[in-house]
Backbone as CSV, one residue per row, in Angstrom:
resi,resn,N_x,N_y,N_z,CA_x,CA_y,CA_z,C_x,C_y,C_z
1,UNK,0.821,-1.212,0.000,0.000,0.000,0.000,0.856,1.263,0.000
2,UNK,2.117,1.029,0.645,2.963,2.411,0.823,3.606,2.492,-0.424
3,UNK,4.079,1.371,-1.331,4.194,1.667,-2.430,3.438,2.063,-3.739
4,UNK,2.104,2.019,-3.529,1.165,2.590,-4.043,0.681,4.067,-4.108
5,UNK,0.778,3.832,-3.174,0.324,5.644,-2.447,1.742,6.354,-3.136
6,UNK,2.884,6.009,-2.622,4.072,6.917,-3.148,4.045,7.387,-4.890
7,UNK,3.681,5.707,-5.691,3.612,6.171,-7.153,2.273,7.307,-7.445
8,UNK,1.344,7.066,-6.749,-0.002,8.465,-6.594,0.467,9.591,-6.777
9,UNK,1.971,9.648,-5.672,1.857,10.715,-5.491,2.960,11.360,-6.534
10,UNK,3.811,10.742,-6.984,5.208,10.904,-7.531,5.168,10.962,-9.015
11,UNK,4.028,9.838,-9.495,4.052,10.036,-11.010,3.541,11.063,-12.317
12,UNK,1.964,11.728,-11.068,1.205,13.373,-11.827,2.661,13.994,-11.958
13,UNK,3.376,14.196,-10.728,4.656,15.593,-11.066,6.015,14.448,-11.391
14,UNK,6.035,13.736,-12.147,7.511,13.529,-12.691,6.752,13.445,-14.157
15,UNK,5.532,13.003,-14.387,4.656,12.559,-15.757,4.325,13.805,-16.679
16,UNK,4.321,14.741,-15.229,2.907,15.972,-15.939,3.554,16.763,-16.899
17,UNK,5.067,17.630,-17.007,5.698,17.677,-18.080,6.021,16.934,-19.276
18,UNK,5.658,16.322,-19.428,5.616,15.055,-20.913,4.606,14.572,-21.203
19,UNK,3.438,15.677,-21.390,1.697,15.210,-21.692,1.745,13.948,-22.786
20,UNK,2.504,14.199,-24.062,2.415,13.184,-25.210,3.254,11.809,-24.445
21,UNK,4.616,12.129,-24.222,5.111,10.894,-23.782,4.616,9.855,-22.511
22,UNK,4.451,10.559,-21.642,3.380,9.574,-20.877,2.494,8.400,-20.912
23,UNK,1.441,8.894,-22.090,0.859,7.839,-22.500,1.359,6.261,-22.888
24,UNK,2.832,6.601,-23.611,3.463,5.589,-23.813,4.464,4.877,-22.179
25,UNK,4.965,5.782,-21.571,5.488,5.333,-20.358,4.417,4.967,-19.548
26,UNK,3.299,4.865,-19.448,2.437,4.626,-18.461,1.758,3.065,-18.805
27,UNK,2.189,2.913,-20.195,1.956,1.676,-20.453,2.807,0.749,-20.963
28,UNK,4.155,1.127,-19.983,4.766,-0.101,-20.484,4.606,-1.311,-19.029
29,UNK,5.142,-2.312,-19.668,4.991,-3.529,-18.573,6.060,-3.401,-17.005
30,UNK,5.524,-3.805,-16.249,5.800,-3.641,-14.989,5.924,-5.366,-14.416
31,UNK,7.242,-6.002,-13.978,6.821,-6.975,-13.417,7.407,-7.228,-12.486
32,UNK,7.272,-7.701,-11.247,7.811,-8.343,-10.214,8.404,-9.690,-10.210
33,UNK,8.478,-9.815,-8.722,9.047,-11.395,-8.414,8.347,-12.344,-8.584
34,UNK,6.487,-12.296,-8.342,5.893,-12.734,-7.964,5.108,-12.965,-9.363
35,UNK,4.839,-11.663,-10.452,4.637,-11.802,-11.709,4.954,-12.268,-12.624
36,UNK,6.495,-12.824,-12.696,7.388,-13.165,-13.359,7.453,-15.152,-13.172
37,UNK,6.701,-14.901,-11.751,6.583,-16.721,-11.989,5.172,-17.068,-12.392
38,UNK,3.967,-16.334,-12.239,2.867,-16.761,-13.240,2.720,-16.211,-14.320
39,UNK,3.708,-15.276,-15.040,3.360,-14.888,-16.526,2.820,-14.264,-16.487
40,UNK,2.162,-13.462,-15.380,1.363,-12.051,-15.959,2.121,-10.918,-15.275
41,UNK,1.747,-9.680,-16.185,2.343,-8.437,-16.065,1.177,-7.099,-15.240
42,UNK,1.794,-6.484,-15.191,0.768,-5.047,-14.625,1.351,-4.008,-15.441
43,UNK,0.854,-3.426,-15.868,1.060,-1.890,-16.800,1.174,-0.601,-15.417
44,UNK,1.952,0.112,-15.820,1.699,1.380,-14.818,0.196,2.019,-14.695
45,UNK,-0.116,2.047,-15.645,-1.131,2.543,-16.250,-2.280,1.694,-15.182
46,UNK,-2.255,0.614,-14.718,-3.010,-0.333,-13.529,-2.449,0.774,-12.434
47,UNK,-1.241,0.789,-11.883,-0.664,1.241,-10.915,-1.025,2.709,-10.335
48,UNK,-0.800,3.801,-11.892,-1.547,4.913,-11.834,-2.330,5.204,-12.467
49,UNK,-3.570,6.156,-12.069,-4.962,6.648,-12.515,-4.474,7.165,-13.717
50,UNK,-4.676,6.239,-14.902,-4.645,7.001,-16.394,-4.816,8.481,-16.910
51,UNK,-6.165,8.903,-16.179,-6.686,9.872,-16.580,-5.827,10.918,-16.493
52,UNK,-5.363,11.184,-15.303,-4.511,12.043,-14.530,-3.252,12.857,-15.374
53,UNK,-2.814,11.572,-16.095,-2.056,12.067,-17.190,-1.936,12.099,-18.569
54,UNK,-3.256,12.043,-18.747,-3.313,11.739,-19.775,-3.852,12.496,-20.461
55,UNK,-3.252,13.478,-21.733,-3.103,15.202,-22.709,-4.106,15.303,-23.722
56,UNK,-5.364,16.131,-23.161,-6.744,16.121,-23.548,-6.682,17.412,-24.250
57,UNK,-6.202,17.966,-25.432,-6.585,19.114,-26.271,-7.881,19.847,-25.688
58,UNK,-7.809,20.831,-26.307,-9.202,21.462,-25.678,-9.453,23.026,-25.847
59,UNK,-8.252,23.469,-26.153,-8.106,24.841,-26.477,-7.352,24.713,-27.690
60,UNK,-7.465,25.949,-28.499,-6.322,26.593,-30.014,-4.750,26.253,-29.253
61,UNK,-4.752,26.635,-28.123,-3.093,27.230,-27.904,-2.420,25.169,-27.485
62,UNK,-3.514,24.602,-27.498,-3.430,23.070,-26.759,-2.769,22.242,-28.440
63,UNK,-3.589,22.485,-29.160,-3.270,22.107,-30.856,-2.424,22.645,-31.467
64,UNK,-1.802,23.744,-30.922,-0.794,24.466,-31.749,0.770,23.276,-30.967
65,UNK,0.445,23.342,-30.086,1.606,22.750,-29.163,1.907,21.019,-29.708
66,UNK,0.804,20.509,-30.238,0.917,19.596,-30.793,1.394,19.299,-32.225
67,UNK,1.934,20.573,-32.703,2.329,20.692,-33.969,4.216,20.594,-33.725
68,UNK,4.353,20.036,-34.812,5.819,19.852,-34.566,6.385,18.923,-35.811
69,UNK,7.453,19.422,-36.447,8.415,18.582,-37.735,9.327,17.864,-37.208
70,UNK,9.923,16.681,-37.579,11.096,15.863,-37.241,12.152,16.565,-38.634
71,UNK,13.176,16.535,-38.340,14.233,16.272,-39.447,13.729,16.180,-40.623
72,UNK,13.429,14.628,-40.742,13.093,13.843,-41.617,11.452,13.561,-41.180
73,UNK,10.618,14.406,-42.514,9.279,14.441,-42.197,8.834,13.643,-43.725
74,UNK,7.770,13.189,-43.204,6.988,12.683,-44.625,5.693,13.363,-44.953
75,UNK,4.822,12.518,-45.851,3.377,13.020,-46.246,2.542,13.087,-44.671
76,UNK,2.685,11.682,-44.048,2.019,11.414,-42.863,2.389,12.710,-41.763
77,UNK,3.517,13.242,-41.823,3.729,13.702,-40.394,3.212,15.318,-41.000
78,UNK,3.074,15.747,-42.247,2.787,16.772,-42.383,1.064,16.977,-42.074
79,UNK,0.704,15.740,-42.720,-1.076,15.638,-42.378,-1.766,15.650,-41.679
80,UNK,-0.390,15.213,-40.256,-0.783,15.179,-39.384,-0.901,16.718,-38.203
81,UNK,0.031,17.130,-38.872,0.130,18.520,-38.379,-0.998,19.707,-39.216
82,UNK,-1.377,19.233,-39.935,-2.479,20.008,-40.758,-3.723,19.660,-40.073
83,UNK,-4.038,18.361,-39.904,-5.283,17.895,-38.952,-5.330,18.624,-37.611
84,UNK,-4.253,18.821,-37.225,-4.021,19.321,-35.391,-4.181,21.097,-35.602
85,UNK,-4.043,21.586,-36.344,-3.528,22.843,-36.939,-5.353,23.457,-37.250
86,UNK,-6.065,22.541,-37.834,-7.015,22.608,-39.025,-8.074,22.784,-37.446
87,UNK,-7.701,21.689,-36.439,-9.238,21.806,-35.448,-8.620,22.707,-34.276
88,UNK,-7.746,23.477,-34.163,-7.320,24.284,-33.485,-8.173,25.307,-33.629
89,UNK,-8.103,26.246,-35.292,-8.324,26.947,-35.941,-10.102,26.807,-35.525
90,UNK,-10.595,25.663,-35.473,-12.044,26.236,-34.565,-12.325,26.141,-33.342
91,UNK,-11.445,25.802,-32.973,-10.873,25.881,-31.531,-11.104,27.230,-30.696
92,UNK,-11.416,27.398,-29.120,-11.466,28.861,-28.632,-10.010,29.396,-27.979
93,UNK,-9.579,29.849,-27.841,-8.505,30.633,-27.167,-8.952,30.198,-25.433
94,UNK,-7.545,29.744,-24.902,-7.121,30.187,-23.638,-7.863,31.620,-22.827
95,UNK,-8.078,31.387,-21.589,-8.452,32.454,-20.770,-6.866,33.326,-20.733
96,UNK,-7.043,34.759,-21.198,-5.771,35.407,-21.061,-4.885,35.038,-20.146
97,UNK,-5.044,34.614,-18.965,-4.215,34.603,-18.055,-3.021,33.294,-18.239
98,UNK,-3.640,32.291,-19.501,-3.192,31.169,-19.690,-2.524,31.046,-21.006
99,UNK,-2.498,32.516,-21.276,-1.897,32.408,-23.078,-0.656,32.123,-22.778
100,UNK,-0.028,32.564,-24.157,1.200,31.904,-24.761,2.090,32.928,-24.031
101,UNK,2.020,34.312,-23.859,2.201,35.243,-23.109,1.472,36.167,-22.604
102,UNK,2.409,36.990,-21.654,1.445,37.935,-21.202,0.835,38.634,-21.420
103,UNK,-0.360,39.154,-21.481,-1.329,39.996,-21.787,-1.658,40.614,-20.761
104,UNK,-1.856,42.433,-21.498,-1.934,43.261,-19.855,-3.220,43.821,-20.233
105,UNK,-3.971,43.451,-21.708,-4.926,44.475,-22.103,-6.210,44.181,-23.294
106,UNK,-7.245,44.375,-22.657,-7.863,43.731,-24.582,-7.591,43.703,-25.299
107,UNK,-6.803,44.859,-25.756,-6.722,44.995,-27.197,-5.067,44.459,-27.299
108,UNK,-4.492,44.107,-26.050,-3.133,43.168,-26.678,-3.892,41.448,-26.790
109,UNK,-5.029,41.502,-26.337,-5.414,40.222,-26.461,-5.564,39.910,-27.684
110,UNK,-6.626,40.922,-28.413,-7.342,41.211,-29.647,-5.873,40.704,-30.575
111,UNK,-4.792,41.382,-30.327,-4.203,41.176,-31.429,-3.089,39.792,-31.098
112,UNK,-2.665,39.572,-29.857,-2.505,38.003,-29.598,-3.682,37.462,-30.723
113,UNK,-4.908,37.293,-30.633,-4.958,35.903,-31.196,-5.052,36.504,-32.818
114,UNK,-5.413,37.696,-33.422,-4.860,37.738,-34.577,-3.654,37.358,-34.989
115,UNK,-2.350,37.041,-34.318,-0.999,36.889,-34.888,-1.404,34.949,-34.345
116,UNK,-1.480,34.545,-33.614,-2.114,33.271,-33.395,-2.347,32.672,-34.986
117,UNK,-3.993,33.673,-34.852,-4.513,32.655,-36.034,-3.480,32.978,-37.523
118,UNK,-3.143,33.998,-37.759,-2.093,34.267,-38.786,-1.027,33.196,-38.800
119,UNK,-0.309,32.946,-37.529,1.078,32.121,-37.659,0.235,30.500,-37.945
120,UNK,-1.050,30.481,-37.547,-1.187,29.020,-37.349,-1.988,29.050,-39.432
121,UNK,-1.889,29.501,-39.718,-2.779,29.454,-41.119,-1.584,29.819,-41.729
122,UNK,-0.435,30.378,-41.659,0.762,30.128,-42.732,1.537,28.932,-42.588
123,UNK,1.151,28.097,-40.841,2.201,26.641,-41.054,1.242,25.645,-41.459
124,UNK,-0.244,25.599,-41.707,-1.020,25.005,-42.654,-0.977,25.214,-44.044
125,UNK,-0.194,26.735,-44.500,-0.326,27.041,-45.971,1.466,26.195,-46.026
126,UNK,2.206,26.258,-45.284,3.683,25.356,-45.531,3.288,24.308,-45.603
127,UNK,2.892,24.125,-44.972,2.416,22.276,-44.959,1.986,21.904,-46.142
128,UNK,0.503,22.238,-46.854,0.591,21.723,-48.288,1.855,22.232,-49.138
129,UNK,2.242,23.174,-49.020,3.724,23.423,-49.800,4.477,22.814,-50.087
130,UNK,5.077,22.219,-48.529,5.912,20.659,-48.859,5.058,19.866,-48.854
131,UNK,4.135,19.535,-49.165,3.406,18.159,-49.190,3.003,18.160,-50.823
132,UNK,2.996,19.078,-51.516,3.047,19.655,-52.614,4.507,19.124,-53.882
133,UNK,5.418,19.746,-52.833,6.871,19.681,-53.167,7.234,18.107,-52.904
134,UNK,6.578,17.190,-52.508,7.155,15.829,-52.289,6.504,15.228,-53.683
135,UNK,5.557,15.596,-54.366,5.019,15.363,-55.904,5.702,16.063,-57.236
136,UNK,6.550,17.157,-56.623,7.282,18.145,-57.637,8.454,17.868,-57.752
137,UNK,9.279,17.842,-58.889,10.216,17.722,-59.387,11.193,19.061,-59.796
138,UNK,12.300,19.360,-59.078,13.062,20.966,-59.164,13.356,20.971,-60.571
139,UNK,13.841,19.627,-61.994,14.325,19.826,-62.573,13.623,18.474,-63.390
140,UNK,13.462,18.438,-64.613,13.075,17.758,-65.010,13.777,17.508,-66.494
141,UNK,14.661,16.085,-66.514,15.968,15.816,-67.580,15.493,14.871,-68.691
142,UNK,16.248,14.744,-69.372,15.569,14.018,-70.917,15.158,12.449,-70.435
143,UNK,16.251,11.854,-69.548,16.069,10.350,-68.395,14.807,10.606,-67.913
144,UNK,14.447,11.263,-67.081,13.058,11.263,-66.514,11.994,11.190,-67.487
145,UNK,11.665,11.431,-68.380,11.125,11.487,-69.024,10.574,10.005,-69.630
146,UNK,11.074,8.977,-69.368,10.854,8.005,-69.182,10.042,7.066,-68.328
147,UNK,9.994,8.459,-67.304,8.726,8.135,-66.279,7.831,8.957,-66.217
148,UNK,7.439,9.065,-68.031,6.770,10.824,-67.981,4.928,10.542,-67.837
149,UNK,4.823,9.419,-67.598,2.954,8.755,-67.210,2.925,9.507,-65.833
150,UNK,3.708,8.445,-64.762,4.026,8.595,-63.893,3.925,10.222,-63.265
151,UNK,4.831,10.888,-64.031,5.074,12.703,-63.635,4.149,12.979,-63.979
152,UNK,3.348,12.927,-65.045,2.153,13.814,-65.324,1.500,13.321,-64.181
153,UNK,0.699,12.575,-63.766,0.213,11.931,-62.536,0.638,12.838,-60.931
154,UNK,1.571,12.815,-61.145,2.351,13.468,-60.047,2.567,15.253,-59.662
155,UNK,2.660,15.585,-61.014,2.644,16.838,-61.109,1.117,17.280,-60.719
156,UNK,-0.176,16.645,-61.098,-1.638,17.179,-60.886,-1.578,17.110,-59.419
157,UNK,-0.966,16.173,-58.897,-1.004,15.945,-57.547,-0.229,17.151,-56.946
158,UNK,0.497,17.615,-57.525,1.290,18.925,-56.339,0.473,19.840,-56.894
159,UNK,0.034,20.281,-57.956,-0.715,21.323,-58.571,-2.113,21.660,-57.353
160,UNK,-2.777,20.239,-57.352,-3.707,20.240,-56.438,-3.044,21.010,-55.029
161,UNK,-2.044,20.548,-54.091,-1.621,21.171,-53.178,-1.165,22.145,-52.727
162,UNK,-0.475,23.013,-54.055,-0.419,24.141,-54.197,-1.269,25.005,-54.040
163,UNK,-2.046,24.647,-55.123,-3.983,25.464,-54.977,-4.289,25.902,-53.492
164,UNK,-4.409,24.435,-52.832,-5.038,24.167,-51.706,-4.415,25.261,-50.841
165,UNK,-3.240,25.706,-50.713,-2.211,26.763,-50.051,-2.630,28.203,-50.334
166,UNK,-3.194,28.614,-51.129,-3.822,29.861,-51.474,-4.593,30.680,-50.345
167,UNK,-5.869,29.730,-49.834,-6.399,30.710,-49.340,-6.249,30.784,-47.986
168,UNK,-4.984,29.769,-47.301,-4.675,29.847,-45.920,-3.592,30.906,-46.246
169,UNK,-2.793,31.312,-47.024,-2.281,32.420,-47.162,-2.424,33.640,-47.391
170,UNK,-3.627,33.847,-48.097,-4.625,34.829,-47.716,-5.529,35.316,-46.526
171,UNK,-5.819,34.289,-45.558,-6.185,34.175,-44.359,-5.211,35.183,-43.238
172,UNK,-3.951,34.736,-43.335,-2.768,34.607,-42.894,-2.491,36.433,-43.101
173,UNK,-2.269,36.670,-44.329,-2.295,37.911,-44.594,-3.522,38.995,-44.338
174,UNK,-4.353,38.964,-43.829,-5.472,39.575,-43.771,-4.842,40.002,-42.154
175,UNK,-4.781,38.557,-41.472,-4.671,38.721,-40.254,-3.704,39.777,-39.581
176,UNK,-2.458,39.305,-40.602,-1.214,40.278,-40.475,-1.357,41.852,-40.624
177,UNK,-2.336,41.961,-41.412,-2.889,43.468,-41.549,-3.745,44.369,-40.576
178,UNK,-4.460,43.738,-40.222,-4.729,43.568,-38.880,-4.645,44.199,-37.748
179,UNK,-3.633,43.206,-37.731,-2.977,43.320,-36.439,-1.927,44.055,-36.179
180,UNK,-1.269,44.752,-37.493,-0.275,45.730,-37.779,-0.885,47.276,-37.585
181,UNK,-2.024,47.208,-37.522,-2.712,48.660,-36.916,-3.100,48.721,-35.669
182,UNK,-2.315,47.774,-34.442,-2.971,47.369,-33.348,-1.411,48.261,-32.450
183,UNK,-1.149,49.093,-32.161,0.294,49.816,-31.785,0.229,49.067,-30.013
184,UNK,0.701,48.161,-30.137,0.546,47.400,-28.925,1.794,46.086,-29.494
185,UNK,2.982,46.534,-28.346,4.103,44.712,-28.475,3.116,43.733,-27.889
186,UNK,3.581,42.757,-28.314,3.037,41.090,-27.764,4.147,40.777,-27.891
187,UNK,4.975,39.852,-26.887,6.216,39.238,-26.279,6.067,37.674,-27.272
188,UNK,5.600,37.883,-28.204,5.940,36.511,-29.599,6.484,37.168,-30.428
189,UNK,8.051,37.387,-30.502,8.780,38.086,-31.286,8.718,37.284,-32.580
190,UNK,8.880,36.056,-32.684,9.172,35.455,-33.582,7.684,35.710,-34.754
191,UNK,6.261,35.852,-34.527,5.164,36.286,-34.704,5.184,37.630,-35.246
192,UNK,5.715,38.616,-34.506,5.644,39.891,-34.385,6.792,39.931,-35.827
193,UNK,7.910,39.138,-35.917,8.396,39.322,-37.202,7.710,38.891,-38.354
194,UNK,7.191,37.936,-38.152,6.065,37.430,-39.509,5.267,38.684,-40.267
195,UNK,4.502,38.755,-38.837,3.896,39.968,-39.127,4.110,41.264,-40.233
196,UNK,5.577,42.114,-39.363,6.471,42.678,-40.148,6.279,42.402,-41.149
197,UNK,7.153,41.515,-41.977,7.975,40.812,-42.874,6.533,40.996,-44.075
198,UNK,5.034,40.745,-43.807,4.012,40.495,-44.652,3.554,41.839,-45.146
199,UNK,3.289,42.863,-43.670,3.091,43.625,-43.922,3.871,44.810,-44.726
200,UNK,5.451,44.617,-44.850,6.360,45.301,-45.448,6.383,44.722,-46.864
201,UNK,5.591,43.286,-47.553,5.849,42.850,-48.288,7.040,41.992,-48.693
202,UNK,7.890,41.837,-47.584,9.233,41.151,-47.819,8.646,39.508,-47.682
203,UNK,8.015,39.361,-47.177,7.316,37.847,-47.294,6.065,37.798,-48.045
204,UNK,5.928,37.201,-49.193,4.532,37.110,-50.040,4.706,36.155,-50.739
205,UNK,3.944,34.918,-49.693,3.505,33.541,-50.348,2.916,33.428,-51.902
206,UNK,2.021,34.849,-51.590,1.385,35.023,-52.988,2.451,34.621,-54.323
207,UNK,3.381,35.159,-54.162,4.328,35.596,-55.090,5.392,34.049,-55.409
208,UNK,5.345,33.358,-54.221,6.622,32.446,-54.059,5.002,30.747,-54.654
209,UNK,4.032,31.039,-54.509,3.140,30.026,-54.925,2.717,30.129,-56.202
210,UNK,2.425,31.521,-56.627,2.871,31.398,-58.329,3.336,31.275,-59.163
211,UNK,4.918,31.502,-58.312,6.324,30.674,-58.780,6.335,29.174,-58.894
212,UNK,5.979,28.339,-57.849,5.871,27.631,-58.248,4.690,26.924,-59.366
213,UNK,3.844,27.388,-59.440,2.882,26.730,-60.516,3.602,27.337,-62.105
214,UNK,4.119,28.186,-61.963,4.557,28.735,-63.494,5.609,27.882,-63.704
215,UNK,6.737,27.289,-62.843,7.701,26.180,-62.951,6.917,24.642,-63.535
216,UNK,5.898,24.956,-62.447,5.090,23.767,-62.794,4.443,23.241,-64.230
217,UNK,3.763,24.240,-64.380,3.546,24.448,-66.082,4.532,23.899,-66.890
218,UNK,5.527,24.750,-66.579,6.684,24.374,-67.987,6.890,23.324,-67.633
219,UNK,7.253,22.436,-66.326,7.426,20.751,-66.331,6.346,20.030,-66.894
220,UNK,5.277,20.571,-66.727,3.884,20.048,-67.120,4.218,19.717,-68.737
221,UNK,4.270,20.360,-69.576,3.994,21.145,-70.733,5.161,20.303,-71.521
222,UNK,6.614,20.260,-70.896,7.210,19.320,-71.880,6.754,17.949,-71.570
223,UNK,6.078,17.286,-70.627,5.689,16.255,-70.434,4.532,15.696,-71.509
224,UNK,3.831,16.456,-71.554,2.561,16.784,-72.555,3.401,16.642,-73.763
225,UNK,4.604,17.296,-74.211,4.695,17.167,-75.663,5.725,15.989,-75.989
226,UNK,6.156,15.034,-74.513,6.941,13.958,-75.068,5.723,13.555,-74.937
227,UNK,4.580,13.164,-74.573,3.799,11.889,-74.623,3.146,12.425,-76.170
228,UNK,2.609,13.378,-76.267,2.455,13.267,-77.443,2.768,12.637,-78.625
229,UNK,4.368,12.956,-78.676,5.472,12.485,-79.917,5.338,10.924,-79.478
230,UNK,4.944,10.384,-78.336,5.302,9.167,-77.894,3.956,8.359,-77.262
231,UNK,3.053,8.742,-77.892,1.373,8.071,-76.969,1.651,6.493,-76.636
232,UNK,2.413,5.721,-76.799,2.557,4.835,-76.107,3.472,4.706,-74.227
233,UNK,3.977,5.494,-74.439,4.469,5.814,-73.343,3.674,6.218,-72.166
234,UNK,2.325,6.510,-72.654,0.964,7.207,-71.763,0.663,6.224,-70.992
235,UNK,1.585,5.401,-69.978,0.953,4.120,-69.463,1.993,3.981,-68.554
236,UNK,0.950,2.880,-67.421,2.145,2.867,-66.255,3.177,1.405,-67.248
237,UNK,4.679,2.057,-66.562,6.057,1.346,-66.751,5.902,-0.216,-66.697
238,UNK,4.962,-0.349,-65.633,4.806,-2.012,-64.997,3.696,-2.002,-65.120
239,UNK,3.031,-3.202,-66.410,1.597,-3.296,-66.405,1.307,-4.301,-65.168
240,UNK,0.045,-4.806,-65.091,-0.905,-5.556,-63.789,0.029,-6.807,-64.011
241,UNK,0.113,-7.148,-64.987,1.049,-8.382,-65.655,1.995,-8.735,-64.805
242,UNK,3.080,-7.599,-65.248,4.368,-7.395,-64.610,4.122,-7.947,-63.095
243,UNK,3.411,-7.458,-62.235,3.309,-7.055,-61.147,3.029,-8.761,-60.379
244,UNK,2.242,-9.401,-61.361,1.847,-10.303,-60.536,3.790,-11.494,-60.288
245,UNK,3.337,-12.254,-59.278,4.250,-12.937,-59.153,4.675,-14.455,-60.228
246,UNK,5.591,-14.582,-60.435,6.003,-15.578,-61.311,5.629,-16.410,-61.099
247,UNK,4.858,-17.266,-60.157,4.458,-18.642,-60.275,2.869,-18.455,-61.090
248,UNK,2.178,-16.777,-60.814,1.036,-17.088,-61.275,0.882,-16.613,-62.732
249,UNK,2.199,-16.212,-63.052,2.372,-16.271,-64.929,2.805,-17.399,-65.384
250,UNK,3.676,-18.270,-64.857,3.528,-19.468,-65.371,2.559,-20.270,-65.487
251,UNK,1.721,-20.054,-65.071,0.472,-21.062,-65.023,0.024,-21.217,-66.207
């Protein structure tokens, strides 16, 4: 019992800083002397009240915190940050006293969550960008062209994601405008430069997303005129044929 009571009391404050990781430490296996000779285990998660630690979203500023890139990110980890990003965005704001910083005033509130929703609607407009850019090709050589079914295929697919980036960047910029007539600091410098940067025009997605579709085009466009010269080539590399395994083509 005294060892019970102690993990009660010890695991909320060694757990409660690591809302995401927890879940996984709270369920790993636990075994004794006594467990170990009938084969069964206890999870912490038996030991301590699950609930307790366990990281229940619930506010915008709760979903933003859940956003985060590795190094090495893929389609999945970006989607996933677009999903967390996407129900934030109808999400309510923190009671001031619980924001991201301090707030001494309505109208620094007012423009807290304008730079909020701004920063959180340009790392949803990045996100399809590179998720965009994992279908796009920087350079496209006479060799590739050999997988030019394939690229056309591929290219509609970033075209689509690109699009999709438009009007969270417009969102984004509205906000920035905004909130640039609000003569009040907010202690999110890194925000407060975004801001800047949009409103001075030195940052304009607008400009860097039409770039890419006009690149896009011209990859598009010689693709279009090798399949042309080449309409057999209009087909995937490996027919259904190919694909199946050799014992069931011999048959």
């Amino acid at each position: 019992m005294k060892l019970i009571l102690l993990l009660h009391l010890l695991f909320p404050i060694i757990l409660g800083s690591y809302p995401v990781e927890s879940d996984y430490r709270l369920n790993l296996d636990m075994d004794s002397e006594s467990e170990s000779k009938s084969g069964l285990k206890t999870k912490f998660s038996e030991w301590v009240p699950y609930k307790l630690n366990k990281f229940q979203p619930k506010f915008l500023e709760d979903y933003y915190e859940l956003y985060g890139l590795n190094l090495h990110y893929g389609e999945n980890d970006l989607r996933k940050d677009i999903y967390f990003l996407k129900i934030g965005l109808q999400s309510r704001f923190r009671h001031p006293k619980n924001a991201l910083c301090e707030i001494k005033d309505e109208e620094s509130y007012y423009k807290y969550r304008l730079l909020i929703t701004m920063h959180l609607n340009l790392q949803i407009m990045r996100a399809y960008m590179r998720i965009g850019s994992l279908f796009d090709k920087r350079f496209v050589y006479f060799h590739n062209l050999d997988f030019a079914h394939d690229l056309k295929k591929s290219f509609n697919v970033a075209r689509g994601f690109y699009k999709e980036a438009v009007p969270y960047w417009k969102v984004a910029r509205e906000n920035a405008m905004k909130a640039s007539k609000i003569p009040k600091d907010i202690n999110l410098g890194t925000l407060e430069s975004e801001r800047y940067e949009i409103e001075q025009g030195k940052l304009n997605f607008e400009f860097i997303i039409d770039d890419h579709l006009e690149r896009l085009d011209k990859k598009q466009k010689m693709v279009e005129e090798y399949l042309k010269k080449n309409p057999d080539a209009d087909k995937p590399l490996f027919s259904e044929e190919d694909e199946k395994p050799q014992s069931e083509n011999s048959k």
